[in-house]
Backbone as CSV, one residue per row, in Angstrom:
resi,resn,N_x,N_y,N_z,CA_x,CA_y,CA_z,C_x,C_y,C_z
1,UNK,51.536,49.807,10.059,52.928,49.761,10.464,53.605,48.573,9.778
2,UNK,54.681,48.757,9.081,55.202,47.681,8.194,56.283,46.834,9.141
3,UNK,56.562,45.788,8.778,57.447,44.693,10.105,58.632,45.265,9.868
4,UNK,59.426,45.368,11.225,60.846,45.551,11.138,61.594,44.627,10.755
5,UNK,62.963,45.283,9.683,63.954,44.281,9.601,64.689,44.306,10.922
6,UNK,65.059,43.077,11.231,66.331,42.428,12.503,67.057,41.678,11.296
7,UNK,68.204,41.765,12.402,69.190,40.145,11.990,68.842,38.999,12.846
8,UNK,69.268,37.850,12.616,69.066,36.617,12.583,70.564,35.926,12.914
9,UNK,70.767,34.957,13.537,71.833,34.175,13.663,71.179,32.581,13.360
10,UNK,71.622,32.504,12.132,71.512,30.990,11.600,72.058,29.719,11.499
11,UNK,72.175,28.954,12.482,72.952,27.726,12.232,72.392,26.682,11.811
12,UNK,73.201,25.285,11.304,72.710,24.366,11.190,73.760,22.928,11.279
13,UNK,73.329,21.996,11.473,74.085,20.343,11.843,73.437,19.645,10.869
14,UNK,74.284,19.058,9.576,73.560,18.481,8.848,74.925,17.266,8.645
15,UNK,74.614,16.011,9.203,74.606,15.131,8.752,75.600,14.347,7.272
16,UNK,74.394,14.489,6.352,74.820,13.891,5.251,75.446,15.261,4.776
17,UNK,76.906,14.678,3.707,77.518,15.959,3.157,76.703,16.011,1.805
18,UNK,76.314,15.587,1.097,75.252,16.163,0.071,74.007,17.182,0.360
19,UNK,73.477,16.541,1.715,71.993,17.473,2.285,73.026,18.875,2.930
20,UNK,74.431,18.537,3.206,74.938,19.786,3.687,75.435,20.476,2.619
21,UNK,75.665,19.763,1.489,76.241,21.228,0.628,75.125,21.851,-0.046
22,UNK,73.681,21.474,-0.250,72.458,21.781,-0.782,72.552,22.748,0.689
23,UNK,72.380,22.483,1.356,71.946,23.613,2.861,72.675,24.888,2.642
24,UNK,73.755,24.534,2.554,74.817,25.470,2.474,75.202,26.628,1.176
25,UNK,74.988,25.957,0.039,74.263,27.006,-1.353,73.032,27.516,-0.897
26,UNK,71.891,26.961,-0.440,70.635,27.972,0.239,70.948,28.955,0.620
27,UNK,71.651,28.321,1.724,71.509,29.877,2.841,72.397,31.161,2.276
28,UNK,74.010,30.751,1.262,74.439,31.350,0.706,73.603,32.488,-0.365
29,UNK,72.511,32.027,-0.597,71.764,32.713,-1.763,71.465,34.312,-0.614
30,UNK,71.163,33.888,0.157,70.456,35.329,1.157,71.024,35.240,2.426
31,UNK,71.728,35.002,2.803,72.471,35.264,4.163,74.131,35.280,3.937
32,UNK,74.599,35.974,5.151,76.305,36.432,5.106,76.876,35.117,5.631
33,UNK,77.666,34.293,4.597,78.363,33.529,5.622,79.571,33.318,6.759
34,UNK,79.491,33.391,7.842,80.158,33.978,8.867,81.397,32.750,9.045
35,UNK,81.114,31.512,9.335,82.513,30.745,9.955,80.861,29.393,9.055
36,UNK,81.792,28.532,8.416,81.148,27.159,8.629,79.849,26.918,8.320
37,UNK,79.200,26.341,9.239,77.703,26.681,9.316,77.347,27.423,9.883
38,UNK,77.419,28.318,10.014,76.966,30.113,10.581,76.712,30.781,9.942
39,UNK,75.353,31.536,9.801,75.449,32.547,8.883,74.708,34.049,9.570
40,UNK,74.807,34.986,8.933,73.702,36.247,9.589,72.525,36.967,7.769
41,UNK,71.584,36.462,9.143,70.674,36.877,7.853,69.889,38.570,8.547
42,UNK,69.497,39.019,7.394,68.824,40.126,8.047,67.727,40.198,6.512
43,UNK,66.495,40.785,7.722,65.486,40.719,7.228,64.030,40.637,7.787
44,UNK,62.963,40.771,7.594,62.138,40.721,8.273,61.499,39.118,8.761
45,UNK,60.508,38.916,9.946,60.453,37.567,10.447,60.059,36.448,9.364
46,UNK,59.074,37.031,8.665,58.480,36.479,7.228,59.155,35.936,6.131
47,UNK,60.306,36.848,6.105,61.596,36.353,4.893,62.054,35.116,5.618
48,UNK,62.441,35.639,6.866,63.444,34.741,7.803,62.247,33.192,7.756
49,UNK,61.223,33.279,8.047,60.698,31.924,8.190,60.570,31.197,6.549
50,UNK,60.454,32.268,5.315,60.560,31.468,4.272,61.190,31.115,3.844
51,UNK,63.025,31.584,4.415,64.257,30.766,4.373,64.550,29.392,4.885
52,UNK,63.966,29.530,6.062,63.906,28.495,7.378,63.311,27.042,6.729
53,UNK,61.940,27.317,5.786,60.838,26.682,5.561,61.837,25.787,4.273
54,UNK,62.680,26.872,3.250,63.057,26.720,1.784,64.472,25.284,2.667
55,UNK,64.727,25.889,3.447,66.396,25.292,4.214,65.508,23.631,4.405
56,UNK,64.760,24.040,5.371,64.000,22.523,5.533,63.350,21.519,4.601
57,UNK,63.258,22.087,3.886,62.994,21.145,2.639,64.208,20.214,2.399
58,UNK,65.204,20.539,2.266,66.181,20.186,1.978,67.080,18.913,3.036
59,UNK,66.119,18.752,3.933,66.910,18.379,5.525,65.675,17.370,5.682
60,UNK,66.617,16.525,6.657,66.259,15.350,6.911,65.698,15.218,8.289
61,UNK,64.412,15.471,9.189,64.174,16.748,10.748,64.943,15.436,11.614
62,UNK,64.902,14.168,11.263,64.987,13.190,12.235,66.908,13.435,12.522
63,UNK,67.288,13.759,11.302,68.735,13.432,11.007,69.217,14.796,11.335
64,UNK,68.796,15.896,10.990,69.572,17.261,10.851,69.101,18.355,12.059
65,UNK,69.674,19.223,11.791,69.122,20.563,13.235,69.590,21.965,12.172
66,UNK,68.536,22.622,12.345,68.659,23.923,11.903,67.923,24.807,12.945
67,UNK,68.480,26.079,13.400,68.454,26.887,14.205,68.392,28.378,13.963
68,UNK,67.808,29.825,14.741,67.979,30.868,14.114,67.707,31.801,15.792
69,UNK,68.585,32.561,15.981,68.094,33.610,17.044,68.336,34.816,16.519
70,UNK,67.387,35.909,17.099,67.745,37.067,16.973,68.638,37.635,17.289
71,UNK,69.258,38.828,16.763,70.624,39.349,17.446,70.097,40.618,17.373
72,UNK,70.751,41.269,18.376,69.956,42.903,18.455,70.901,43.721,17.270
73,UNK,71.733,43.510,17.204,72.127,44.589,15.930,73.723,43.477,15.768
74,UNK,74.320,43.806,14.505,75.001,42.733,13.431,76.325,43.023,14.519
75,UNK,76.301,44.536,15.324,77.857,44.790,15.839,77.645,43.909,16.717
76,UNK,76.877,43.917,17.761,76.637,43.004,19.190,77.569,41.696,19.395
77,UNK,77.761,41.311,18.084,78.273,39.867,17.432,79.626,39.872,18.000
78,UNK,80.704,38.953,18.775,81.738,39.328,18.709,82.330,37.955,18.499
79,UNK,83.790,38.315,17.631,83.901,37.170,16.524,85.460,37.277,17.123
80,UNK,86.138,35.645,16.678,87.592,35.891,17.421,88.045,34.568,16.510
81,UNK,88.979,34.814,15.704,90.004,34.009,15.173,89.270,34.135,13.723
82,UNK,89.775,33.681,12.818,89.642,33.538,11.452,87.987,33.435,10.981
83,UNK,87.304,33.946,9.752,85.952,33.145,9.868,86.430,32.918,8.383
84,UNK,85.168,31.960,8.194,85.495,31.402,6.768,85.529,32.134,5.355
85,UNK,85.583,33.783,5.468,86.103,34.692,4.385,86.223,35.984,5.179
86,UNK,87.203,36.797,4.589,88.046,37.817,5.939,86.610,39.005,5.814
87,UNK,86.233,39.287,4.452,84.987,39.984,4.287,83.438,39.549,4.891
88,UNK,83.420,38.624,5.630,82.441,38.052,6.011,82.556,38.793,7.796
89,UNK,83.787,39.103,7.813,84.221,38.957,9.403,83.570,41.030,10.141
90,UNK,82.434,40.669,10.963,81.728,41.727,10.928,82.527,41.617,12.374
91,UNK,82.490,43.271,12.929,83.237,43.703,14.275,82.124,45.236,14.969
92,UNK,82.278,45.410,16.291,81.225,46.125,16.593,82.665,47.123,16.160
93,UNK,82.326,48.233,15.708,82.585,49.872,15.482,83.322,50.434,16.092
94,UNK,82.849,50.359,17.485,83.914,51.038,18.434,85.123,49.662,18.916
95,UNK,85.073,48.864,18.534,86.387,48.282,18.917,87.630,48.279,17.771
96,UNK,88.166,49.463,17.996,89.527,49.514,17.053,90.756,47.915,17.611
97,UNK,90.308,47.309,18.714,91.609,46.728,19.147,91.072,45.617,18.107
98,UNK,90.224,45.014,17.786,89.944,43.906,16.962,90.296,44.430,15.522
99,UNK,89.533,45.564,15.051,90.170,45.899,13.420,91.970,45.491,13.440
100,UNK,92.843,45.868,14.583,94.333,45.947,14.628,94.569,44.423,14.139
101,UNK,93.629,43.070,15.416,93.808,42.030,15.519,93.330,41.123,14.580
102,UNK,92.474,41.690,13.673,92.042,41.030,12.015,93.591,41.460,11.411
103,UNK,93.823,42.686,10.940,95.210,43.230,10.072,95.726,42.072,10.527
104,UNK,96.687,41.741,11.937,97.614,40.829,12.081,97.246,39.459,11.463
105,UNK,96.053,39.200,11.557,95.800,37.784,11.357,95.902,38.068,9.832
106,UNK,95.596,39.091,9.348,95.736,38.588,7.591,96.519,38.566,7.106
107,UNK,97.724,39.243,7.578,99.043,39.406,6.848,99.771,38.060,7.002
């Protein structure tokens, strides 16, 4: 039986802005960036820990915090005001009142 892909909810608190913009090109390489330091990764637990492992290299454990929970599926997510690219901004399916309330906010 091969491992299931999940998504992932990835954050992180980094400190120095050099160790944060190195953090922040990482996670960009393989995860969606959602608002800031937020990102959604999807993938299996194995990828997810050799991201985790690649991110920490980079981080300082005494100085920084990096974090990851599962999310049961990417819609579950519910997102409200601007995120840091309008294509980044994921919405569960059946809520047409939020697709309306992104339009307003972009225009």
């Amino acid at each position: 039986m091969s491992p299931v892909s999940n998504w992932y909810l990835v954050a992180y608190d980094i400190r120095h802005p050099r160790r944060l913009r190195r953090v922040h090109r990482r996670l960009k390489q393989d995860a969606l960036w959602v608002q800031k330091s937020v990102f959604f990764f999807e993938g299996h637990e194995s990828a997810l820990r050799t991201l985790l492992d690649d991110v920490a290299a980079l981080m300082k454990a005494r100085e920084d915090d990096l974090r990851a929970w599962p999310v049961d599926r990417i819609g579950a997510a519910w997102m409200y005001g601007t995120g840091a690219d309008e294509s980044a901004v994921v919405v569960p399916r059946k809520e047409a009142w939020w697709r309306r309330f992104w339009r307003r906010l972009a225009a």
